[in-house]
N, C-alpha and C positions, 0 to 999 in steps of 0.2 A: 197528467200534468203537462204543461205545453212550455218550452226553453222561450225566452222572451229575449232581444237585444234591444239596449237604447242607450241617449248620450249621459242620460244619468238613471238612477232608481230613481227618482222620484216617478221619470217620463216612463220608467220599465211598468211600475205599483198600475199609472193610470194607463198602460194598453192592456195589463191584464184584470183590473177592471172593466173595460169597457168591453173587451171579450167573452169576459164569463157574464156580463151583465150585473154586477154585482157593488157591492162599496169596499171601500180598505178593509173593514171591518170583519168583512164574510168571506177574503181571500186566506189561503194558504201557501206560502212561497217561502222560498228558500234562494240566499243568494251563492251565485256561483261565483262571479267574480265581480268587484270591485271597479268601478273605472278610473282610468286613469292616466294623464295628460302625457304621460312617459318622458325620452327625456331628450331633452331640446328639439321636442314634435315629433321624435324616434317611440316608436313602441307605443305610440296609446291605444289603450283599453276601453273597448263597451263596457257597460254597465250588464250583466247577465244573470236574471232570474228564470228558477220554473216555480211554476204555480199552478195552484187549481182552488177551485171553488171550496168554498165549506161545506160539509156532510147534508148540512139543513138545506145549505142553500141549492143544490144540485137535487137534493131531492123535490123544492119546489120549481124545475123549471127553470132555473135561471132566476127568478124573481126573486129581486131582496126582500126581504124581512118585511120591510119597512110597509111594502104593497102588500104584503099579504094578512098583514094585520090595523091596514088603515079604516077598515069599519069595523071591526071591534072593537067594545065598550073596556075602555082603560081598566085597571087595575088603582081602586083608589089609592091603594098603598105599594103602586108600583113609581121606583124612581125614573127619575128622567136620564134617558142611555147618553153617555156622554160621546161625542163625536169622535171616533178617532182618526188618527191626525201622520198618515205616513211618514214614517223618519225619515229623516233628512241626512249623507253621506256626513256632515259635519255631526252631528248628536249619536251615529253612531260608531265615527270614531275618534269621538270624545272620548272615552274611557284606554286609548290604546295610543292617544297622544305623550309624549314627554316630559313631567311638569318642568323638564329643564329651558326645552325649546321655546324660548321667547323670544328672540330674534323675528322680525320682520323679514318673512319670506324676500328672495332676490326676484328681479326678474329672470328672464331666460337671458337677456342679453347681459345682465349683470353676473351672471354666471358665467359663460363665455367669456366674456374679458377678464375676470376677476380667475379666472379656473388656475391660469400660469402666472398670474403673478406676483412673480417671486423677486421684484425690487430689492436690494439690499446698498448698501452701502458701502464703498470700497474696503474699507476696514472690520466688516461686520466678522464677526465669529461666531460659529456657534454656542448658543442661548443654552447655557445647564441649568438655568434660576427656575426654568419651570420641567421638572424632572416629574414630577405629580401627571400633567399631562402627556407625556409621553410613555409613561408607564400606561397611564389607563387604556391611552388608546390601542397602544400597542397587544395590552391582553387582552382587549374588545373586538381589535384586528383575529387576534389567534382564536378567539374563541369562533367567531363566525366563521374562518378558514377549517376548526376545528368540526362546525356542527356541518359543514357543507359537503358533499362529494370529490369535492377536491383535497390529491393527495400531495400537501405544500406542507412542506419542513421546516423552514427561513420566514419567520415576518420582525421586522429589524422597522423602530421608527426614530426618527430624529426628527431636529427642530433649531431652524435656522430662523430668526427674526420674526417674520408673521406666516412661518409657512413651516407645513407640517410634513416632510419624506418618509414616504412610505414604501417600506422595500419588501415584496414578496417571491420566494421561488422556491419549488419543487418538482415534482416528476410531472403533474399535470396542469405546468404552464402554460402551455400552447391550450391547453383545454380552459382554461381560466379566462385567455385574454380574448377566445372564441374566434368564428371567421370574423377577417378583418377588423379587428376588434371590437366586435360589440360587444362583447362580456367586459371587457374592459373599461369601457365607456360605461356600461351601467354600473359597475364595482366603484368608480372615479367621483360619479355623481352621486349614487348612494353614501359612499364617506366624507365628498365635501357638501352636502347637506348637513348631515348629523355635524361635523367637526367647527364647521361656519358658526352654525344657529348656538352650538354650544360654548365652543372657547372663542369665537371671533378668526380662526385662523386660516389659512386658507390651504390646499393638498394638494401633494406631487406626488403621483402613485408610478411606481415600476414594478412592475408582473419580469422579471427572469432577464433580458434584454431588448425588452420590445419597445420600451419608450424611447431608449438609446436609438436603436435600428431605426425609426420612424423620425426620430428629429436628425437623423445624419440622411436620409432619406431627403424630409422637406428643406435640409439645408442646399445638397447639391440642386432641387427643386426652381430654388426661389435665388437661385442666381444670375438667371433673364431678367427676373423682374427687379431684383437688387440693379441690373447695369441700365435696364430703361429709367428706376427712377432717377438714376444718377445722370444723365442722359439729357432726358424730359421732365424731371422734375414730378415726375409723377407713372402710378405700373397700377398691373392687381394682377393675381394670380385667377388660376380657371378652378371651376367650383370644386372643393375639396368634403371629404366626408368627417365624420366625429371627431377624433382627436386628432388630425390632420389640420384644420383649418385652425384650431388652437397651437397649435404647434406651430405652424407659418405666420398667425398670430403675435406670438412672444418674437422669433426669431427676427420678422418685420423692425416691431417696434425698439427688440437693442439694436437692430442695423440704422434705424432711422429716426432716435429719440427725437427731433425736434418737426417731425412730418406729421401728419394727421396719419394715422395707421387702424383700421378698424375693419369690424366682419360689413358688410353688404351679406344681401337676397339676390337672386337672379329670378327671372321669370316660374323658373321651376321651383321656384323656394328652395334654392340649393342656396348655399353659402363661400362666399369668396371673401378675400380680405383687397381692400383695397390701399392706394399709400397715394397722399397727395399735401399740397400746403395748406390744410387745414381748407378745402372746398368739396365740401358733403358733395358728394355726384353719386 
């Protein structure tokens, strides 16, 4: 059997047909991994099959079927082989979808602005009217904390207005929230996924102190760029990485609610936030 990489199955099914010489039909393959766009362009995955020929087909040579039985006299009461038709990454995980999930996908940028914010109202309190969902999420939190490798004792959720706090910590938080946080960053977006498309609401995760340390962090940070825009009327910070630029993010836009405040690309597709009067540059 020979490991196959490509941008989807569908492109994996036709290199390892045209390698063994063969149709969909007379291959055998097995998928390894899924592909997958990962998360805000962090971590995506090839598509990864091995495969090999069918018994019959290997044993003629490589030649499909189809050739080697094209001068032979049909079979009157033979039916007509119906074409088969490589499955497509949507049909087959169709059956492992959520029938809850009916929300319309975000975009990437819709997710990045939308990740922090946590608008409320001067007066807001915290919401008990909806105790149903925070219950659930919360023993959906502890179950996945439960089935995982990691040893966390504390998962604690509330619910402020349109936004759902989520508080985790045990012995293997630093192990949770990974180097530089990227376990966290995918933990972040894996819950505000499912929590989005399901109740509508949006999540503030803290793994132990590390969201604290990171936005006391980008706060001393973005205090150049607070006095330039104040200044000139306008700043952006230098390219920051996952929950960093959401974090400079939020703290931007309560410093400067009436300025245009939003993520930019740089040449490297890295991401900066910029702050101006409302002039896209």
């Amino acid at each position: 059997m020979k490991r196959i990489e490509a941008e989807t199955l569908e492109e994996a099914y036709e290199i390892a047909c045209r390698e063994y010489g063969c149709s969909f039909s007379q291959l055998k393959y097995e998928i390894i991994q899924y592909p997958s766009s990962g998360f805000l362009g962090l971590f995506t995955k090839k598509a990864v099959i091995v495969a090999a020929p069918d018994v019959d087909t290997s044993r003629s040579g490589g030649i499909s079927s189809d050739e080697n039985v094209s001068n032979s006299k049909p079979r009157e009461d033979a039916k007509p082989e119906k074409k088969s038709i490589p499955p497509s990454e949507t049909e087959m995980k169709r059956d492992v979808t959520p029938d809850s999930v009916e929300r319309k996908p975000m975009s990437e940028n819709q997710i990045v602005e939308s990740f922090f914010d946590t608008r409320e109202s001067e007066d807001e309190e915290e919401d008990t009217g909806r105790d149903d969902i925070v219950a659930e999420v919360e023993s959906t939190v502890r179950h996945l904390i439960d089935v995982s490798c990691f040893d966390m004792d504390t998962v604690e959720v509330s619910r402020r207005d349109k936004t759902l706090y989520i508080y985790i910590d045990g012995r293997d938080s630093a192990l949770m929230i990974g180097r530089e946080g990227y376990r966290y960053n995918a933990l972040s977006y894996l819950l505000f996924n499912w929590i989005h498309a399901r109740y509508g609401l949006f999540v503030k995760l803290e793994i132990a102190t590390f969201l604290e340390s990171q936005e006391e962090m980008i706060r001393n940070y973005i205090q150049p760029v607070v006095e330039s825009v104040r200044e000139e009327g306008r700043g952006r910070t230098r390219a920051l990485d996952g929950i960093l630029v959401q974090i400079a993010l939020e703290q931007l836009r309560e410093e400067f609610p009436d300025k245009y405040v939003a993520i930019k690309r740089n040449r490297d597709d890295r991401k900066y936030v910029v702050v101006n009067d409302f002039i896209k540059s």
